[in-house]
C-alpha positions as CSV (number, residue, x, y, z in Angstrom):
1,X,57.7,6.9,-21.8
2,X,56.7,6.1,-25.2
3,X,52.9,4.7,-25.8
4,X,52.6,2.3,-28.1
5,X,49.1,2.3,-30.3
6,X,48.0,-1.0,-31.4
7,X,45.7,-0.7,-34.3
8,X,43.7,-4.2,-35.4
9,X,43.6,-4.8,-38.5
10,X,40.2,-5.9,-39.4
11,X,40.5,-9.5,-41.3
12,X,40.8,-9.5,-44.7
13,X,37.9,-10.0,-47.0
14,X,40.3,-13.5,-48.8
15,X,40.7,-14.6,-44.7
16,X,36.7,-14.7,-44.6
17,X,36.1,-16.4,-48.6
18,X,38.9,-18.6,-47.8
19,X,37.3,-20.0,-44.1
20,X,34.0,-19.8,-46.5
21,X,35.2,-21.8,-48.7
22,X,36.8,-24.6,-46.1
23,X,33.2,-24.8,-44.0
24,X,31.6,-25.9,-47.5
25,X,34.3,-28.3,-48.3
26,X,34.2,-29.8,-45.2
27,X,30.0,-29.6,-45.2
28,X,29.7,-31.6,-48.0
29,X,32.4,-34.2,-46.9
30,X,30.5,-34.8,-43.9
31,X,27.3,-35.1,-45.6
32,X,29.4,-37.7,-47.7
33,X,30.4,-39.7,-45.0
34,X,27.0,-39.3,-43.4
35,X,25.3,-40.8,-46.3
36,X,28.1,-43.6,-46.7
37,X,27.2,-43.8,-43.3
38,X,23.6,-44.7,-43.7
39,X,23.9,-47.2,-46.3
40,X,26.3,-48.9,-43.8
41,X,24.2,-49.2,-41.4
42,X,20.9,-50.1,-43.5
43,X,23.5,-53.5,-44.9
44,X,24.3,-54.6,-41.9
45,X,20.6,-54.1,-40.3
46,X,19.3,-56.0,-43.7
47,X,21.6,-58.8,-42.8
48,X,21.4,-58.9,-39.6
49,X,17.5,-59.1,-40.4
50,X,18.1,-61.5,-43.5
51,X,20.4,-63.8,-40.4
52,X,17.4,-64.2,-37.9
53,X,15.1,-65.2,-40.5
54,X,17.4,-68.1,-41.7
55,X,18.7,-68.7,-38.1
56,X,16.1,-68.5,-35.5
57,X,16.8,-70.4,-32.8
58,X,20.7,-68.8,-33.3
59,X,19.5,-65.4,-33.0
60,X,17.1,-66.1,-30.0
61,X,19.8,-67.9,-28.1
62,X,22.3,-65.5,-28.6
63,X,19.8,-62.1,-27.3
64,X,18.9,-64.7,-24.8
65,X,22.6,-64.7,-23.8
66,X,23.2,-61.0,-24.1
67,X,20.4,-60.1,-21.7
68,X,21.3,-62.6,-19.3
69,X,25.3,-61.1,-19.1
70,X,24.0,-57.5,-19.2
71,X,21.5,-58.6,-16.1
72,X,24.3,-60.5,-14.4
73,X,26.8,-57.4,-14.4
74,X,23.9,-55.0,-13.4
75,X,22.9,-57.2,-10.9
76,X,19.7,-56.2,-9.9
77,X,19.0,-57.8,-7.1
């Protein structure tokens, strides 16, 4: 009966610079998007803000309208 030795080979020093290198590519593309993100989302708050300035009654109406379909789905009663 032969045995049969299985020797690991410990990874290779280029496996580990390599996966290194791939976690700060991939870092700094999501701190990329991340910022991209926040700009995003501080234009569209800015008009949204700029909107119910100029259109009151609009904007009331329409949270008015929101609340009232969110309250009639949750039913509270």
């Amino acid at each position: 009966m032969p045995t049969s030795t299985s020797a690991k080979t410990p990874a290779s020093p280029t496996a580990d610079s390599m996966s290194e290198k791939v976690m700060q590519s991939l870092s700094s593309e999501c701190g990329e998007v991340c910022g991209d993100f926040q700009v995003m989302a501080e234009d569209v708050s800015s008009s949204v803000a700029d909107y119910c300035r100029k259109q009151p009654l609009v904007a009331g109406l329409a949270v008015f309208a929101i609340g009232f379909y969110v309250g009639w789905k949750v039913k509270p009663w």
